[in-house]
C-alpha positions as CSV (number, residue, x, y, z in Angstrom):
1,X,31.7,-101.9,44.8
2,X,33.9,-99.4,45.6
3,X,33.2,-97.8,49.1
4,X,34.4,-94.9,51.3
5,X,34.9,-95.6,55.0
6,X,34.7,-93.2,57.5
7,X,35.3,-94.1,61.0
8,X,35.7,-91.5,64.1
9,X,37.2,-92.9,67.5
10,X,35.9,-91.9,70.6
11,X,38.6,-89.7,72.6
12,X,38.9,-91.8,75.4
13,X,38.5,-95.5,73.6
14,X,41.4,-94.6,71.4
15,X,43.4,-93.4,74.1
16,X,43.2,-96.6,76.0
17,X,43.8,-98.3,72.2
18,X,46.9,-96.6,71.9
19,X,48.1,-97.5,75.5
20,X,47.8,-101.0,75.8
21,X,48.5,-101.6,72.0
22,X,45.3,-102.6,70.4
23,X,44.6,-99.5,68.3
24,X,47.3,-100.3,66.0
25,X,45.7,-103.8,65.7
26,X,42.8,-103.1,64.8
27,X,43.6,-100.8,62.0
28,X,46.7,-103.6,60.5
29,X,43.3,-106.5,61.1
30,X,41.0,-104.0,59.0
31,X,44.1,-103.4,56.1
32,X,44.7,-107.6,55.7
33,X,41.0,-108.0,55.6
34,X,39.5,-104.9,53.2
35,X,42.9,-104.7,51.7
36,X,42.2,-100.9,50.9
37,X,43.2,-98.6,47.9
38,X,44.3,-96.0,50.6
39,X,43.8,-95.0,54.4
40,X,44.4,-91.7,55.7
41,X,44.4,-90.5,59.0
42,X,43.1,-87.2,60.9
43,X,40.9,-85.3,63.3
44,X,37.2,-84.3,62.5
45,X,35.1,-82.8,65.2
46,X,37.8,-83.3,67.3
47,X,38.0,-86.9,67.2
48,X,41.2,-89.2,65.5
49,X,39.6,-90.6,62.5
50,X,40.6,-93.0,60.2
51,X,39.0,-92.8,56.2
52,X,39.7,-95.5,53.4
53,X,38.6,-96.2,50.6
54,X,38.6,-100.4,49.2
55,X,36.4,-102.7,47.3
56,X,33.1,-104.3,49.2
57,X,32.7,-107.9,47.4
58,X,29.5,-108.0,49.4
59,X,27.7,-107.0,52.1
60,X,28.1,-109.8,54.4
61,X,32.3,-108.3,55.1
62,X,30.6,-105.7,56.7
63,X,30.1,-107.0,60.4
64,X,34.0,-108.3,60.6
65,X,35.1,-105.4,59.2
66,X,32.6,-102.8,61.7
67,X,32.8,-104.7,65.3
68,X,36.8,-104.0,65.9
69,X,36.1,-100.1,65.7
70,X,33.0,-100.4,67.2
71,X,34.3,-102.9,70.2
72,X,37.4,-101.7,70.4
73,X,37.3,-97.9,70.0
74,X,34.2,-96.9,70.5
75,X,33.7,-95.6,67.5
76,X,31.1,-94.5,64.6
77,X,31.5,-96.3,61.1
78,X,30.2,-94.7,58.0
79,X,30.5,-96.5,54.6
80,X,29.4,-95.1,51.7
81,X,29.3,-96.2,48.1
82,X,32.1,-94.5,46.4
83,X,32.8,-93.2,42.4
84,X,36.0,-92.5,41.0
85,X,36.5,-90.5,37.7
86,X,35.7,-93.1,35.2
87,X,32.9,-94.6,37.2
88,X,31.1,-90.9,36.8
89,X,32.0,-90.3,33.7
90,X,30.1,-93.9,32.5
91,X,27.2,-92.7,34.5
92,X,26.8,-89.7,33.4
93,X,27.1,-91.0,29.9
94,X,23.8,-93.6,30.4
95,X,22.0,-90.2,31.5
């Protein structure tokens, strides 16, 4: 199923990510594993944050793909299931 991931950093975890190197590692270990259709980068509530959206085969990738952010960075994960144009449009149609 497609999903859309939404992870905040906390200020000072990602800070100390970025200085000894593990930030980018964790982001290049989530990439090889979820192998997303995009990830874009920004600030919400004043926080870096990272969103993607891939493919979830099944629930049980969740944990190896949550415990880097939430270990490493401190931060919040939010994964939602995600619909893209043609995926509406068929449910819309069975309405």
């Amino acid at each position: 199923m497609r999903m859309f991931l939404k992870v905040l950093m906390e200020v000072e975890a990602s800070n100390r990510a970025i200085k000894d190197g593990s930030l980018p590692k964790i982001i290049q270990g989530f990439t090889a594993a979820a192998k997303p259709e995009g990830v874009w980068f920004t600030a919400l509530d004043g926080k870096r944050t990272m969103v993607a959206v891939f493919d979830l085969a099944s629930p049980a990738q969740i944990p190896p793909l949550a415990e880097p952010f939430f270990t490493g960075l401190n931060a919040t994960f939010e994964l939602t299931p995600a619909m893209d144009a043609a995926d509406l449009q068929t449910g819309l149609s069975n309405l």
